[in-house]
N, C-alpha and C positions, 0 to 999 in steps of 0.2 A: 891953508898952512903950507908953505914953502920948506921942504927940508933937504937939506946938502948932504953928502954922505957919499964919500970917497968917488968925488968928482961923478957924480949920478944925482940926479935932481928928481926927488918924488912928490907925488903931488896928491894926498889922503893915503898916501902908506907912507911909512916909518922905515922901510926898508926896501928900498927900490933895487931893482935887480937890472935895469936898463937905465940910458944913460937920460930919458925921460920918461920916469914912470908914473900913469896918471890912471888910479882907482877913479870914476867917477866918468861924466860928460865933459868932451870936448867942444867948444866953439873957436870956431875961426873965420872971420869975415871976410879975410882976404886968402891970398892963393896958396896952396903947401909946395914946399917944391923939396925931393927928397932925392941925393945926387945916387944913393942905391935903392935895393928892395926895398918894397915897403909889404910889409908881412900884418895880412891880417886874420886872425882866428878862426871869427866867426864870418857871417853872413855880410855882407855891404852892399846898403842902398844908397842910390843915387837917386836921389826924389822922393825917397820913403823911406820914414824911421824905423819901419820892421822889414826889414828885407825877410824873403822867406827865401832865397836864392845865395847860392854864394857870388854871383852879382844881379844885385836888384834893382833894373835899371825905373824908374816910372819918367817915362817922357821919350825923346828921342835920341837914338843909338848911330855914332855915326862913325867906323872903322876906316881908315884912310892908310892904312895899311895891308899885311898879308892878315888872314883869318884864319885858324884852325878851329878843326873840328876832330877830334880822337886822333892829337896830331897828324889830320890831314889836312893840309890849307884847301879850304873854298876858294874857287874860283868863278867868275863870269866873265864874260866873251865881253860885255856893256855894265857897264855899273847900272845898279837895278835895284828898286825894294824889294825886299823879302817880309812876305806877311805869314809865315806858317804860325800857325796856333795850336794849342793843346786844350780841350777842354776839362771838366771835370770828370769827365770819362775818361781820361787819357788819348781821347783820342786825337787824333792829329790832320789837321784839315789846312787847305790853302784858301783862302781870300779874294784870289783870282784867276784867270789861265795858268795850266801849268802844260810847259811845253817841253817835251822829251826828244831831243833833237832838230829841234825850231823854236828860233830865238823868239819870232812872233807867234803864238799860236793864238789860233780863233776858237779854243772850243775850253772847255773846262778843262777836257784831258786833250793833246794833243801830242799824238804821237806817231813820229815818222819812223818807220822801221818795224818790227816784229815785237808780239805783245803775247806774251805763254803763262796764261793760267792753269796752274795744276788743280785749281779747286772750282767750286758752282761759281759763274757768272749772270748775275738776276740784270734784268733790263725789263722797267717799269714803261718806259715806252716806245717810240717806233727804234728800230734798227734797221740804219741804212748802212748799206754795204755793197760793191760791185762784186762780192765772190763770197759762197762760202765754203769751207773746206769741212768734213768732217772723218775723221781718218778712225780706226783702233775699235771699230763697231759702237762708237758713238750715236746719239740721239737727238734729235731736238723734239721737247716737250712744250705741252698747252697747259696749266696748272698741273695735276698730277699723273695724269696721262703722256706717254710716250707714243706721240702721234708719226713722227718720222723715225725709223731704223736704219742705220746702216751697219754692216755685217763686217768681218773682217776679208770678206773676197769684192766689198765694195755694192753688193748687194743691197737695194735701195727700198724699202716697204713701209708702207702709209698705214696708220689703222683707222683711217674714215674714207669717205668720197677722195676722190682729186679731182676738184674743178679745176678746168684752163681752158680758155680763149683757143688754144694752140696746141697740136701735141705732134713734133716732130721727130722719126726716128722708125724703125721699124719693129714688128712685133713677133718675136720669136714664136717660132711653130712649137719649140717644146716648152714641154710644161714643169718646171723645177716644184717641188715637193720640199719647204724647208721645215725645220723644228727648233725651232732658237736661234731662228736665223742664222742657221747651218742648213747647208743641201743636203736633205735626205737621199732626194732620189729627181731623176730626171726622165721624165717618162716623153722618149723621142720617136714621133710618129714614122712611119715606113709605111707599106703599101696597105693601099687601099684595093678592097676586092667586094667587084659586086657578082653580081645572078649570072649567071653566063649565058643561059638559054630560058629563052620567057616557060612561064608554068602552063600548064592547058588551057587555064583560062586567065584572064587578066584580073581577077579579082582574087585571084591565088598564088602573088607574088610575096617573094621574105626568103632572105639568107639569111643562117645565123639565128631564127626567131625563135623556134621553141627553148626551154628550159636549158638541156644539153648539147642544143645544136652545136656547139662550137668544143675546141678539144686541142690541147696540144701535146705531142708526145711527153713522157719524162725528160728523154735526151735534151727536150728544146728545139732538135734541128725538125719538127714536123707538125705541121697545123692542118685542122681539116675541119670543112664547115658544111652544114645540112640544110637542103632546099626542099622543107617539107613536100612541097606537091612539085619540085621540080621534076623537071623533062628533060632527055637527054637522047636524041637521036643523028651521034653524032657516029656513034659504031653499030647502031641497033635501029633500025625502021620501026618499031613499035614503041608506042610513047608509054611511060609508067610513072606511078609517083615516086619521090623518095630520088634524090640527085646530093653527095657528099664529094665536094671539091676540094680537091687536096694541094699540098703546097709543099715543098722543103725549104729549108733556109740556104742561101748562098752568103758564106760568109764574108766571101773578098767583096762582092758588092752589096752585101748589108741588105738585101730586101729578101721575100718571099716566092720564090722563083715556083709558077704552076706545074703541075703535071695531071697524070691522066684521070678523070672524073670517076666517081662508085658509082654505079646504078645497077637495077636488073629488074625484070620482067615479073619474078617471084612476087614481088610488094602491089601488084594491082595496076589496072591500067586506067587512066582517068576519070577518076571517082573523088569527087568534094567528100563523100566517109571516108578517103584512104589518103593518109599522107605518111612521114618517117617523121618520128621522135627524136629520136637516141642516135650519138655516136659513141663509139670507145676503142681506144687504139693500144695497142702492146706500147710498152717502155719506148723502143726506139721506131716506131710508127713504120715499121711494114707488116703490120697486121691490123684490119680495122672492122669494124661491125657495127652492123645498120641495126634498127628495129623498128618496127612500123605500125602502125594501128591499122587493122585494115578487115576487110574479110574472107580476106585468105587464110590460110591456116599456117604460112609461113610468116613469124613472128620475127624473129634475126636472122638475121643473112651474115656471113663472113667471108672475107676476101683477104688475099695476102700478095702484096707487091712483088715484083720479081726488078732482078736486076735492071734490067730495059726500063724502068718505071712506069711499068702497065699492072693494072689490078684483077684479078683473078676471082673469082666465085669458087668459094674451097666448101664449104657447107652452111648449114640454116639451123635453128631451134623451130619446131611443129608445136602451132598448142591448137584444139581443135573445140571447134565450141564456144571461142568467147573472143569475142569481137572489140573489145576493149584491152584487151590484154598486148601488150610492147610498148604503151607509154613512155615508161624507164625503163633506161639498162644503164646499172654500174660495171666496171668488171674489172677484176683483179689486173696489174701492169703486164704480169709475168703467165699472165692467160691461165693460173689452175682453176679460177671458179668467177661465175658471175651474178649478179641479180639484176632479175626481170619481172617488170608487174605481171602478172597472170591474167587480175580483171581490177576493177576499180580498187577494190578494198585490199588486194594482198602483192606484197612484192616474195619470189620464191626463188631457195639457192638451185644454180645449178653447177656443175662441177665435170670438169673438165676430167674426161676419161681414159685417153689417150695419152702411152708415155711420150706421142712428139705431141706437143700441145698445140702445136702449129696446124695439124688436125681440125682442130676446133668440135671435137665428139664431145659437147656438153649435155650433161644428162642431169636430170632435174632430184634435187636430192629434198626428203620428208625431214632432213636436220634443222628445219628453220620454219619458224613461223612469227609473222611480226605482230605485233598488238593491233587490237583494232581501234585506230583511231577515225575511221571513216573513210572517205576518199580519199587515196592518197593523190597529190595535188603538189608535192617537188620531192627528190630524191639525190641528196647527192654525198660525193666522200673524201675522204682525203686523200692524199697522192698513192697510197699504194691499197686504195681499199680495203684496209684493217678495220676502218672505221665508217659507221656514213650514217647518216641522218635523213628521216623520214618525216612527212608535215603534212595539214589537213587542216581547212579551215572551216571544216564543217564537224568534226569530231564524233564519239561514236552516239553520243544520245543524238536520235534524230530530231525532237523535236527542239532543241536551239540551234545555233553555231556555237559551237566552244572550240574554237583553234587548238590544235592541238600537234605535239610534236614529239618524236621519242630517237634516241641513239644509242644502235648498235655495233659490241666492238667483238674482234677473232679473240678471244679469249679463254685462258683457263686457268685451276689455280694451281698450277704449279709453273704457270707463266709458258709455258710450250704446247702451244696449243694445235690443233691437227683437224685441217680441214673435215674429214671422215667421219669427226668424233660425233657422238651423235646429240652432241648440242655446241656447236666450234661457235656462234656465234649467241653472244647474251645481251641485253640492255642494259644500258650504263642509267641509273639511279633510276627515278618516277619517270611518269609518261607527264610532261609540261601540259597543260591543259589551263584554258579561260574561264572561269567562275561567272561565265553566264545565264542565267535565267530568264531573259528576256525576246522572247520570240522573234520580235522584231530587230534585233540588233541583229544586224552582218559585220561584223567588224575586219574580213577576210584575215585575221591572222590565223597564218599557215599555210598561206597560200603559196609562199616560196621561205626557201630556208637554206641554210649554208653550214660549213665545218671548216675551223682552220686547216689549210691544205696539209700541216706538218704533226695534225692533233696524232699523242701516241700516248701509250701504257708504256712506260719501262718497267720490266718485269726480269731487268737482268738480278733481282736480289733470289728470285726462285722461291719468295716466302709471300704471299700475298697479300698483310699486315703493309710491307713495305712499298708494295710497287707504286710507282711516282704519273701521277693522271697529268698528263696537259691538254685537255680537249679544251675547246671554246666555239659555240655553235651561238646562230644566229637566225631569228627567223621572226617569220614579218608578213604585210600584208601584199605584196608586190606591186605597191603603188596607190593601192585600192582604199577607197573611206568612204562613209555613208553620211551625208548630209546632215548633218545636226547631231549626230550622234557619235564618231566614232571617226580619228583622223588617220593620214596615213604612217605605220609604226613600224619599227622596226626594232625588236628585244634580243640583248645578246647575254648569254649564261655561261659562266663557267661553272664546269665539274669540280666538287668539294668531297674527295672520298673520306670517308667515316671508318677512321683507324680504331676507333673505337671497337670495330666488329669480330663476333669471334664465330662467326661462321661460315668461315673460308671466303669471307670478303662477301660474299652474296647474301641477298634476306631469301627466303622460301616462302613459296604460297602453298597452294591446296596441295594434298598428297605429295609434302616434301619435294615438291617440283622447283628448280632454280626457277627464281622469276626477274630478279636484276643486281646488279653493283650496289654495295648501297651506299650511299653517299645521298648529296644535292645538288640541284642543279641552279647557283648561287647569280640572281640577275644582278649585273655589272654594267649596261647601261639599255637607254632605251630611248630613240631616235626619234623623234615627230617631225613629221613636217613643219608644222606649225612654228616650229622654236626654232627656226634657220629660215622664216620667212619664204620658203618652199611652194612648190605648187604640187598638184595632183601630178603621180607618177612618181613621186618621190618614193625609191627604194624599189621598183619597176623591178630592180635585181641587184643584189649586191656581193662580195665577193671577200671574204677575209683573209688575210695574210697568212706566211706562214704558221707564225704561233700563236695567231688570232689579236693581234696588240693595234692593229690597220684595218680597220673595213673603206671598200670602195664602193660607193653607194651610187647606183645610176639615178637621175635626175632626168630622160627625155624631153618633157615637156619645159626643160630648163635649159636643155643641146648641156648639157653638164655633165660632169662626174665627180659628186663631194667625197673628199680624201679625209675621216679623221681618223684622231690617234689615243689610244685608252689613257686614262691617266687612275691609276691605282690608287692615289692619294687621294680621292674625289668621293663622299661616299653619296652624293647625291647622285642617282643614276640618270639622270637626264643632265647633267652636266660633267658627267665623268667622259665623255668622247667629245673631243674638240678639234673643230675644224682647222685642218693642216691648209687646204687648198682647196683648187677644184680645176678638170681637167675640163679644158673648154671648147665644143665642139667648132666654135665661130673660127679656133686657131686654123683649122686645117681645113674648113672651108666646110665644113660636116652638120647635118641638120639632125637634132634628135637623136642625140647620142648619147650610149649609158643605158639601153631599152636591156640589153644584152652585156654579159660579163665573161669574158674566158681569161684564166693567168696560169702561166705557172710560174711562181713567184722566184725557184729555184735555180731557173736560165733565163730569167730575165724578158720574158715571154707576154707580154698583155693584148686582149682585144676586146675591142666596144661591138656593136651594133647598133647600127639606128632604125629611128621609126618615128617620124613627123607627124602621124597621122591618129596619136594617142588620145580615143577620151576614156577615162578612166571613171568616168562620174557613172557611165551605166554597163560598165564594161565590168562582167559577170563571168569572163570565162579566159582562160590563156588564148594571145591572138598570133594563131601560126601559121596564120596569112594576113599578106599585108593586100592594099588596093593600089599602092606606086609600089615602085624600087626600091630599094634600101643600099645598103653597104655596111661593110667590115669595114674599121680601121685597127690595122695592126702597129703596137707598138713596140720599142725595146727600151727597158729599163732600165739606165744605168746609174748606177748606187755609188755615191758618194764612199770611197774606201775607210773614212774615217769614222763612219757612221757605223 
């Protein structure tokens, strides 16, 4: 139906509102040609009667003019097909090379210039590349493993092997120490110091060897090391055992500058039964003390430096009758009081009697008496001997080994305690002991043992409910394991005081007699050889940081020294200390290194000792004679400021 209606022409409506208006489908076989817009509503296809597009081409599309896109014209350098697609994903893909500043490109993606992804980039197969950069402490990963690190000072760390055909560049002497790939610490080797004058016999060679041989003052500026059966007839024609080489620091030239040797006549004269233990030196190392095993009746000897830097014979400790006795000596920095074994089984105070203390009048006081663990077999304390810790790997029932270990601290309860009192020192919680009942097992723990150098009571509350414990001791087999039964171990505990207590902090045994802190002594981790793929000798000696959160574990028969680091978060104890590093004796040219520990963690002070010639498999007793030479290597440790 054709209907007219004020010159507008509609075509199935009655009332058209343009000047062709057509309800319905249009055909036209020939061409439309329209001299303005041509306005349309909906969708339009060009090849298909459903467009779903508001232009729905189905066939080919051919622009021969300018093209916009979000009113921006598209341009090409060549006229060229464009094949981009959209799938049902939305996603958007190309058909063929796409080239980002090359007209030609050969590859799927190609692109000339700089390419910055801020997010994960996956590559399923090889990746060739002449360079690769990776900057901001970035990684390259193997499935979910982070095999390569790098740090933000550019620090580069693998965590598997590194095969190479090739490896060119040189190998730094020191040993960086990281923790999240941050420098902890930089432990930078300085002088090495061997024996200076052979021992009597040649099968009686070792600097450095026994337990305490090695020492540095508090200050830092003064190192001194012990040549059990050394000789020294350099000021004195009569050879003796017992030779202490002393050193200062030279700060403008950074090394260990020598001076004049300890010896004396006192300690025995060339006796395989008679060699020197112990050293121990005042705060700033002009004062030092020998002690010797021997069978003489002179136990310690004391000497004090004078200006000229020559050493003096100032006095001795007498014990008469026991031939065992000077093994150990601890002794206070500021010289009021010391401890000395007597004989196998007892370490006893002695106390400085004299108002110049320089004196050295030490007289043996009945204020102390330690537990009987058995032999004692290592003895050591923390920096200003408040505290120290005693060990035995035979313990007191004879007929097993039960390792066993006990620490005591200057204590009292009202936190001010007085050498003179007549009980100044008490034992911090139970005596640590092995639950062995098996005759046959040696397991050696206890054979050596350690104390954080900084372990302290704060007792500034003056109520003893409050006072704040941070000891952490450590003690082990020193190296030692038994064949099928027992590997080499090293156990560390921290102190757990028991606030709970309402009797003046201590528990009481027989006749109301104080018997210890009470508290626990809480294992937080526990070292095997076995689980670091280690060898015999592992823990030979080891040495904990200030606030015990670091032990340095000597490894000898590995020329090593493993570095870890506590992790509190960890409550399995065999994987709560993980390995930071390991200092390596091949760096410095050094064989069997780690046999021996000295630090003072405070000035930055560290020393090894080696010993090549370790077997630990039948090795039954401390070895404080070597059959070669050995050496010291002294280090200085500089600590990362941000750490």
């Amino acid at each position: 139906m054709l209907k007219k209606k004020n010159e507008k022409i509609g075509i199935g409506i009655k009332d058209p509102q343009y000047k062709l208006d057509i309800v319905g489908d249009l055909h036209v076989s020939e061409n439309i040609t329209a001299d303005s817009n041509l306005y349309v509503k909906n969708n339009v296809g060009i090849g298909t009667k459903s467009p779903s597009y508001k232009l729905d081409v189905n066939g080919d599309l051919r622009v021969s003019g300018k093209f916009y896109i979000n009113d921006k014209e598209y341009k090409e350098q060549e006229p060229q097909n464009v094949f981009w697609m959209q799938n049902s994903d939305n996603n958007i893909y190309y058909n063929s090379n796409v080239g980002i500043n090359i007209s030609n490109p050969t590859s799927d993606l190609h692109v000339v210039g700089d390419v910055y992804v801020k997010g994960n980039t996956t590559v399923t197969k090889n990746l060739n590349c002449n360079n690769i950069k990776i900057t901001d402490s970035g990684t390259l990963s193997y499935g979910k493993d982070k095999v390569i690190e790098i740090n933000s000072q550019g620090n580069f760390f693998i965590k598997k092997i590194l095969n190479c055909n090739n490896l060119t560049g040189d190998i730094p002497l020191t040993t960086s120490i990281f923790e999240n790939q941050d420098i902890y610490a930089n432990f930078i080797p300085s002088n090495k110091i061997l024996q200076l004058y052979d021992s009597f016999d040649k099968g009686y060679l070792g600097i450095g060897v026994s337990k305490n041989g090695m020492i540095f003052s508090n200050n830092g500026n003064f190192f001194a090391c012990l040549i059990p059966y050394g000789i020294d007839t350099s000021q004195n024609p009569t050879t003796f055992n017992g030779v202490v080489q002393t050193y200062i620091w030279d700060s403008l030239n950074k090394i260990w500058y020598q001076i004049a040797s300890v010896s004396t006549t006192l300690t025995g004269t060339s006796s395989k039964n008679t060699y020197s233990s112990s050293i121990e030196c005042n705060s700033n190392g002009t004062f030092l003390a020998m002690s010797t095993v021997n069978t003489s009746v002179y136990k310690v000897t004391f000497y004090l430096l004078s200006i000229d830097l020559k050493w003096s014979f100032i006095n001795y400790i007498q014990i008469t009758n026991s031939e065992n006795a000077g093994k150990f000596l601890i002794m206070e920095s500021e010289l009021s009081y010391l401890f000395l074994s007597t004989d196998e089984n007892t370490l006893s105070l002695y106390i400085n009697n004299t108002s110049n203390l320089l004196n050295a009048d030490f007289k043996k006081s009945n204020n102390f008496s330690n537990d009987n663990i058995g032999n004692i077999e290592d003895v050591q304390r923390n920096t200003n001997c408040s505290i120290f810790v005693i060990s035995s790997s035979k313990g007191a029932d004879i007929n097993y080994n039960n390792g066993s270990c006990c620490c005591y601290a200057f204590w009292s309860v009202d936190g001010n305690p007085i050498i003179t009192n007549s009980s100044p020192f008490i034992r911090i919680g139970n005596i640590i002991t092995e639950n062995n009942t098996d005759s046959s097992i040696k397991s050696y723990f206890g054979k050596k043992c350690d104390i954080s150098s900084s372990a302290s009571i704060d007792t500034s509350s003056g109520n003893y409910k409050t006072f704040k414990y941070n000891i952490v001791i450590a003690v082990g087999t020193s190296g030692l394991l038994q064949v099928n039964k027992s590997p080499a171990i090293i156990r560390i505990y921290k102190f757990i005081y028991n606030n709970d207590n309402t009797t003046s902090g201590i528990v009481y045994g027989n006749n109301n007699i104080p018997s210890y802190i009470d508290g626990e002594w809480k294992l937080i981790g526990e070292l095997k050889h076995i689980n670091y793929k280690s060898q015999i000798g592992f823990g030979c000696d080891f040495k904990l940081n200030n606030d015990g959160t670091i032990i340095y574990v000597g490894s000898p028969n590995e020329n090593c020294v493993y570095v870890f680091k506590y992790n509190p978060d960890e409550n399995d104890v065999e994987k709560s200390w993980y390995l930071l590093n390991k200092i390596q004796g091949f760096k410095t040219g050094d064989y069997g290194l780690g046999y021996r520990i000295a630090a003072n963690f405070e000035k930055n002070n560290f020393a090894l000792t080696t010993n090549d010639n370790l077997d630990l498999i039948t090795h039954s007793k401390d070895s404080i004679s070597l059959t070669s030479p050995n050496k010291i290597r002294l280090y200085n440790i500089d600590y990362d400021n941000d750490t």
